[in-house]
DOMAR-253579 format. One record per residue (C-alpha): residue number from 0; residue in one letter; x, y, z. Coordinates in pm, 1 decimal. Example, Ala and Ser with C-alpha at 12.3 -4.5 7.8 and 13.67 -1.06 7.14 Angstrom:
<recs>
[0; a; [1230.0; -450.0; 780.0]] [1; s; [1367.0; -106.0; 714.0]] 
</recs>
This chain:
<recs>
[0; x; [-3905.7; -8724.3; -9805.4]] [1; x; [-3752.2; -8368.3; -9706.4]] [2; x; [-3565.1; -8222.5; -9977.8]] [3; x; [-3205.6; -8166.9; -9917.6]] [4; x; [-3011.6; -7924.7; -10155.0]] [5; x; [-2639.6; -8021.6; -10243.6]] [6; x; [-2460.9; -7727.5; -10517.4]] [7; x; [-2354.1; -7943.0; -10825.1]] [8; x; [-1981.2; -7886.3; -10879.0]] [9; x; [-1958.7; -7616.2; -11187.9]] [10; x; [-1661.6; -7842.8; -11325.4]] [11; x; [-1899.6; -8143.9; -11350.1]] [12; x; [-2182.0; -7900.8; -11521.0]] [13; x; [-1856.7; -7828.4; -11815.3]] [14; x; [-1867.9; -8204.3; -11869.8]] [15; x; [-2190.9; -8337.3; -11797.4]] [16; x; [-2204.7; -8670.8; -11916.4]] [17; x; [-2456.3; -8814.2; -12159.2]] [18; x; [-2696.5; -8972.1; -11973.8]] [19; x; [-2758.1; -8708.6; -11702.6]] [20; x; [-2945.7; -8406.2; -11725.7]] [21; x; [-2919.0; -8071.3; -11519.0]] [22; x; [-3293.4; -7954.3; -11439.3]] [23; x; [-3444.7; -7674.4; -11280.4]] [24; x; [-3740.9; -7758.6; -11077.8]] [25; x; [-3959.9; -7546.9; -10853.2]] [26; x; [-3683.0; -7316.1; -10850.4]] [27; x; [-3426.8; -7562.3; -10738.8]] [28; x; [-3154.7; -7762.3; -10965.5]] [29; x; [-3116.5; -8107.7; -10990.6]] [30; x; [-2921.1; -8386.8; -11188.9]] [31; x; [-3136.6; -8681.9; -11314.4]] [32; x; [-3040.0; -8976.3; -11423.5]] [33; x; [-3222.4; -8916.0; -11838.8]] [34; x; [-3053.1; -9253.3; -11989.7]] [35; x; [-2925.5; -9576.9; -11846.1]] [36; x; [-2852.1; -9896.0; -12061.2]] [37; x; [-2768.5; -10244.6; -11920.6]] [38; x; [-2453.7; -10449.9; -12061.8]] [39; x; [-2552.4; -10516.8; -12373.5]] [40; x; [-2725.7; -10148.5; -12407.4]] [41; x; [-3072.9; -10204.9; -12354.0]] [42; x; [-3304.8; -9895.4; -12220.4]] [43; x; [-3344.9; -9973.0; -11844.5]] [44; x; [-3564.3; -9625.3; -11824.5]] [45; x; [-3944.2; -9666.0; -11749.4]] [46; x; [-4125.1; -9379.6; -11916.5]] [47; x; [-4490.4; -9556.8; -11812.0]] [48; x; [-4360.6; -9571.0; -11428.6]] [49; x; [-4274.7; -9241.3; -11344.3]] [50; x; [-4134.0; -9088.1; -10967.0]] [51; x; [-4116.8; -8726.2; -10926.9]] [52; x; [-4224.6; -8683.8; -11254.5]] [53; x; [-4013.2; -8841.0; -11376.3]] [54; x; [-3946.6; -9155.1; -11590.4]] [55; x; [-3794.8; -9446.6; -11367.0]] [56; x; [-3448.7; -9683.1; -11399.2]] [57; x; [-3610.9; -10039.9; -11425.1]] [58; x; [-3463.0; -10375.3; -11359.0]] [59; x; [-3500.9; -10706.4; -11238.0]] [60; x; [-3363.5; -10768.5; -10853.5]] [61; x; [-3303.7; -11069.6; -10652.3]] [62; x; [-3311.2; -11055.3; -10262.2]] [63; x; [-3230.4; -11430.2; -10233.6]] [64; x; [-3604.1; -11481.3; -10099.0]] [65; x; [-3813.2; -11299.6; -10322.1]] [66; x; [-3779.4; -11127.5; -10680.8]] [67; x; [-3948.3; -10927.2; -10892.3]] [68; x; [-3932.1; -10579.4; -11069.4]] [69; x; [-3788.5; -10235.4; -10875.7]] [70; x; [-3857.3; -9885.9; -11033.1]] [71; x; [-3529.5; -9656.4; -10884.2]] [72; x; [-3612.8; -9297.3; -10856.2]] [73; x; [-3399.0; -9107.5; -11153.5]] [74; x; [-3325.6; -8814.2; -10927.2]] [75; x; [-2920.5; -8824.6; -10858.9]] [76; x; [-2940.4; -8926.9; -10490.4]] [77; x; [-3286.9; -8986.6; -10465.9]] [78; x; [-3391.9; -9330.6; -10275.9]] [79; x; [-3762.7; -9355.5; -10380.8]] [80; x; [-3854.3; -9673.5; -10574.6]] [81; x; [-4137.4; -9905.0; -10609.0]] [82; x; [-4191.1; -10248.0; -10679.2]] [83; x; [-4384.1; -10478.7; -10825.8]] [84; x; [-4338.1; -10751.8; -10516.4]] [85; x; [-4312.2; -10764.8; -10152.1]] [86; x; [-3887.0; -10746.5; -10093.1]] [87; x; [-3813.4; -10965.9; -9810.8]] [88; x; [-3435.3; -11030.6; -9668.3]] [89; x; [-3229.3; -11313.0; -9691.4]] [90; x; [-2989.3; -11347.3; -9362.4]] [91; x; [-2804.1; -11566.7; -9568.9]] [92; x; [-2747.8; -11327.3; -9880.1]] [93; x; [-2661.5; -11007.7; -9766.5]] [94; x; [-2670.9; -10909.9; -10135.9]] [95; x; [-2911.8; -10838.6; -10456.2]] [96; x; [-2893.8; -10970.4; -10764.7]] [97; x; [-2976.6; -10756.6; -11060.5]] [98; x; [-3019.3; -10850.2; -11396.2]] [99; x; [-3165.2; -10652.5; -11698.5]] [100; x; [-3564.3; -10706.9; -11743.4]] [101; x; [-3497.0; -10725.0; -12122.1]] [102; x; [-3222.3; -10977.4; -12163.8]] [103; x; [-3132.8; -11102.2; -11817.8]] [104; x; [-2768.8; -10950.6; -11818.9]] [105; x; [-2632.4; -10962.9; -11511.7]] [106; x; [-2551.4; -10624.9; -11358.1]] [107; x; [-2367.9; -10699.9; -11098.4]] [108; x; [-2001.5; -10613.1; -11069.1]] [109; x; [-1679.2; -10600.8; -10851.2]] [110; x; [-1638.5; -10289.4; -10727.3]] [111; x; [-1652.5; -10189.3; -10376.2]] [112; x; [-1864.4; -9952.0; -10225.0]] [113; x; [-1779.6; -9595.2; -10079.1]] [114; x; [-2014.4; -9539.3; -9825.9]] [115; x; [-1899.8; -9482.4; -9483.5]] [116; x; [-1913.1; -9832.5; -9311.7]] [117; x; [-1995.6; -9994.3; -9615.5]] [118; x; [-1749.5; -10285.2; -9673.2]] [119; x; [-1943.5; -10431.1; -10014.3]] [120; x; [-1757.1; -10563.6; -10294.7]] [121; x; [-2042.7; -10582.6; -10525.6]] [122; x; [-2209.6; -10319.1; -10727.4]] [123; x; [-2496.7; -10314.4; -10994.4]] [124; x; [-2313.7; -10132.3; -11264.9]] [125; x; [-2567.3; -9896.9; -11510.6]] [126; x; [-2406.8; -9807.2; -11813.1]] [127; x; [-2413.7; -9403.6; -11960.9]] [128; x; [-2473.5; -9366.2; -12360.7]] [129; x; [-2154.3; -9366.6; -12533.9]] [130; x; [-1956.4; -9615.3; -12309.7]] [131; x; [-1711.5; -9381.7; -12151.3]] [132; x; [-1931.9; -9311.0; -11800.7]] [133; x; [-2094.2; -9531.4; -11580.7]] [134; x; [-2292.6; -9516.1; -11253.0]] [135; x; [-2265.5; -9818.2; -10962.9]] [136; x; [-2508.7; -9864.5; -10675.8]] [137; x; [-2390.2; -10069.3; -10405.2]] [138; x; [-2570.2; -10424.7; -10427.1]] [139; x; [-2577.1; -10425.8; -9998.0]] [140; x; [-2948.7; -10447.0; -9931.6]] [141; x; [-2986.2; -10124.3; -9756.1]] [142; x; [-2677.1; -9953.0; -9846.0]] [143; x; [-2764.0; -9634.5; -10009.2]] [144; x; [-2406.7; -9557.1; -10199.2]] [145; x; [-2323.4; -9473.4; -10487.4]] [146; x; [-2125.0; -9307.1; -10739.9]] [147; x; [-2036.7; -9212.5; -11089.1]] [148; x; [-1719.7; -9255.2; -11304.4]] [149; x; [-1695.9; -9074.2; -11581.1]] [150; x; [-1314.9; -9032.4; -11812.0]] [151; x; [-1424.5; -8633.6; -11903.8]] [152; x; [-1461.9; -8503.9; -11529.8]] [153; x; [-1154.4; -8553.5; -11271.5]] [154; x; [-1231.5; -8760.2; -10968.7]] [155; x; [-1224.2; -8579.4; -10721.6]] [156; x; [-1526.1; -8361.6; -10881.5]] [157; x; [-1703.9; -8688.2; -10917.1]] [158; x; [-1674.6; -8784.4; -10561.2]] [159; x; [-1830.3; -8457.3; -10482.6]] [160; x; [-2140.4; -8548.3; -10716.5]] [161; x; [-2125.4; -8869.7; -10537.6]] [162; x; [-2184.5; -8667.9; -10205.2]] [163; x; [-2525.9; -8530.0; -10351.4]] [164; x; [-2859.6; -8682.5; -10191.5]] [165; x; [-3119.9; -8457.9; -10266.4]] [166; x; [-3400.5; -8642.1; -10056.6]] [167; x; [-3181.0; -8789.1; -9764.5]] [168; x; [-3249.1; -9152.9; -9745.3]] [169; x; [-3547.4; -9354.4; -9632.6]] [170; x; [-3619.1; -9478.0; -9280.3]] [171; x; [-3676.9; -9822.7; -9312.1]] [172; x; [-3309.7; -10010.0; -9380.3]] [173; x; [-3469.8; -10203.4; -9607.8]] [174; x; [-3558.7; -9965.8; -9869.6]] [175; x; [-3258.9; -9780.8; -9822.5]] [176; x; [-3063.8; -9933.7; -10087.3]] [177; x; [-3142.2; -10056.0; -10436.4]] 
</recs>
């Protein structure tokens, strides 16, 4: 995927929140996603199944006709994953399920999705160490939105982090999405 290059807002940098790093690869910077936990805070990060170099964000998905285990590139705004099965649609559920591959929490929340043209409801909610930050991923199969929602940056910075998609998005709708 082409590399696209988005500044990160200095007032988010002031109050990065735990969870996300600020990296400097290859002479570019980048935020990565270093720690997500699920509802009842277990690890959802895959050292062993690494994209970019880096580790992964691992959990359990649902398509409504097939399921299995998805490995989400870390890279804020990056689409790449992998999976352990072949992901085929449902017509009939337009949505993913998402539970935690440790303790089958279900991840899924209300909250509705910001992407242009979007008109989800449904998110799969990852949880930030220290409870006050959070990151939601819209549970559309091929919607690529997304955001964070943290208490120690104002909004409107956030929605500008929200904005940043350093590898564009895939091709095929499918994989688009979570």
């Amino acid at each position: 995927m082409r590399l696209t290059y988005k500044r990160v807002p200095l007032e988010f940098l002031r109050e990065i929140p735990e969870g996300i790093k600020f990296v400097n690869k290859q002479g570019h910077d980048f935020l990565i996603v270093d720690t997500v936990l699920c509802p009842n805070g277990h690890s959802l990060m895959a050292a062993t199944v690494r994209i970019h170099g880096e580790p992964s964000i691992r959990i359990t998905i649902d398509t409504g006709a097939s399921s299995g285990l998805v490995f989400v590139d870390a890279f804020w705004g990056g689409h790449d994953k992998l999976y352990n099965f072949i992901p085929v649609l449902s017509p009939a559920h337009p949505y993913l399920t998402a539970t935690c591959p440790t303790c089958g929490a279900n991840m899924i929340v209300d909250e509705p999705c910001r992407q242009e043209g979007c008109e989800s409801t449904k998110a799969i909610m990852f949880s930030l160490p220290g409870g006050k930050s959070r990151v939601y991923a819209c549970a559309k199969l091929g919607c690529p939105g997304h955001h964070i929602e943290t208490v120690d940056v104002p909004e409107e910075v956030s929605d500008q982090v929200d904005g940043i998609n350093y590898f564009g998005s895939a091709s095929d709708e499918i994989f688009e999405g979570i």
